[in-house]
Structure formats: C-alpha cells, structure tokens
N, C-alpha and C positions, 0 to 999 in steps of 0.2 A: 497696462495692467488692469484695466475694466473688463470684468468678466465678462464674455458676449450675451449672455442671458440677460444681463442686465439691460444691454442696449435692446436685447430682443423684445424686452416687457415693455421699458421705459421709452424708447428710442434717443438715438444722440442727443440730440434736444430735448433736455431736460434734468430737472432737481437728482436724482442718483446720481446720473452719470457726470454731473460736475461735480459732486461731492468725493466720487470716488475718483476720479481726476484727481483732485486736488490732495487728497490726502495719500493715493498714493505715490506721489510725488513726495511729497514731504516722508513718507518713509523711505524714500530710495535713495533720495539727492542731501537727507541730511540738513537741507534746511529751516531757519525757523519761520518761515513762513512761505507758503503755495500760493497760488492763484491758477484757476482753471476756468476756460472758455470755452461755450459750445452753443452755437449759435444759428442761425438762414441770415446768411449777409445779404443775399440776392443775386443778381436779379432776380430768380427763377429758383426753387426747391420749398418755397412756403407752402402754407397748407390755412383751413379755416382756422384749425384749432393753433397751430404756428405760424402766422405768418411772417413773410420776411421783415427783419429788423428782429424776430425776437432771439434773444440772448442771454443764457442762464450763466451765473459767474458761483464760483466757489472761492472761497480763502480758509485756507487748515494754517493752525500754529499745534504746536503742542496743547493748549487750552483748549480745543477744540476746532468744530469748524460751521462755517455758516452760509448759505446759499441764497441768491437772488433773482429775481427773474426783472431783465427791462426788455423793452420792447421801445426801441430806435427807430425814427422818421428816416427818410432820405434813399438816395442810391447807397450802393455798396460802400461805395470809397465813405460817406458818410457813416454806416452802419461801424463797421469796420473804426471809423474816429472813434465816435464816441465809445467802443468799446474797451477800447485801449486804454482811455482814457477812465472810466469809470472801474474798468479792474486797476490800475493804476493810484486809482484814489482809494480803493477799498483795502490795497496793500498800506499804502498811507494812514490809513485811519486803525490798523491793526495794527502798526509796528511801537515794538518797545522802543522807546528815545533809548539813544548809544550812549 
C-alpha cells in the first residue's frame, strides 16, 4: 500500500517509505504494533549516499509511529542479522507488558 510517488521521490531506502510501511500495516492486519524494513543487504545495490548495510526501520502502535536509520557492518547474512534483530528489539521496547 506505499504509494509509488512516494518511492519515486523518496526511493525504497528510506524514512517515508518505512513509515508508510509500517503504518499501513497496522491498519490493515489490525495489529497493535508494526515493524517495517527496508534496507541494501548486499552485496551489490548500495550507492555513496546508501551504501550497503544501510537499513531504515519503522514501528507504528496506535500512539503513533517512529523511524530509524542504522547502517550494519559485514556481508549480507550479517546485515540481514543484525536487522532482524534490532527491528526485534525495537518491537520489544514499544510493547505494552500483557
């Protein structure tokens, strides 16, 4: 549901389009919390201004929603860890205790 204009202006890689990721998720699937990745794993598709390893994350609750940008050392399989990991923790740090 990301408008293509957006990716046309912004490019996949980047602060919109994880925010819009993520929040339209959270209106469709009904959850109370999103996480959205979008990211240059590697080996190949980085750029000066992106290069590989960087990866913007979004988290939407109803309260709103918030985006980050890291930029991961290593091969893909390592890029790819740590991401999972760090959207993982940022769900973690946003959830209301049951």
């Amino acid at each position: 549901g990301v408008p293509a204009a957006l990716i046309d202006t912004h490019g996949a890689v980047s602060e919109p389009v994880a925010l819009a990721m993520a929040q339209g998720v959270l209106e469709r699937a009904g959850a109370d919390i999103t996480v959205a990745v979008t990211g240059v794993a590697g080996p190949s598709g980085g750029s000066a201004h992106k290069p590989v390893g960087t990866v913007w994350f979004a988290w939407a609750t109803a309260a709103g929603a918030h985006a980050e940008c890291r930029v991961f050392p290593g091969d893909r399989s390592a890029v790819r860890e740590a991401t999972v990991r760090h959207a993982l923790a940022g769900v973690l740090a946003r959830s209301v205790p049951l």
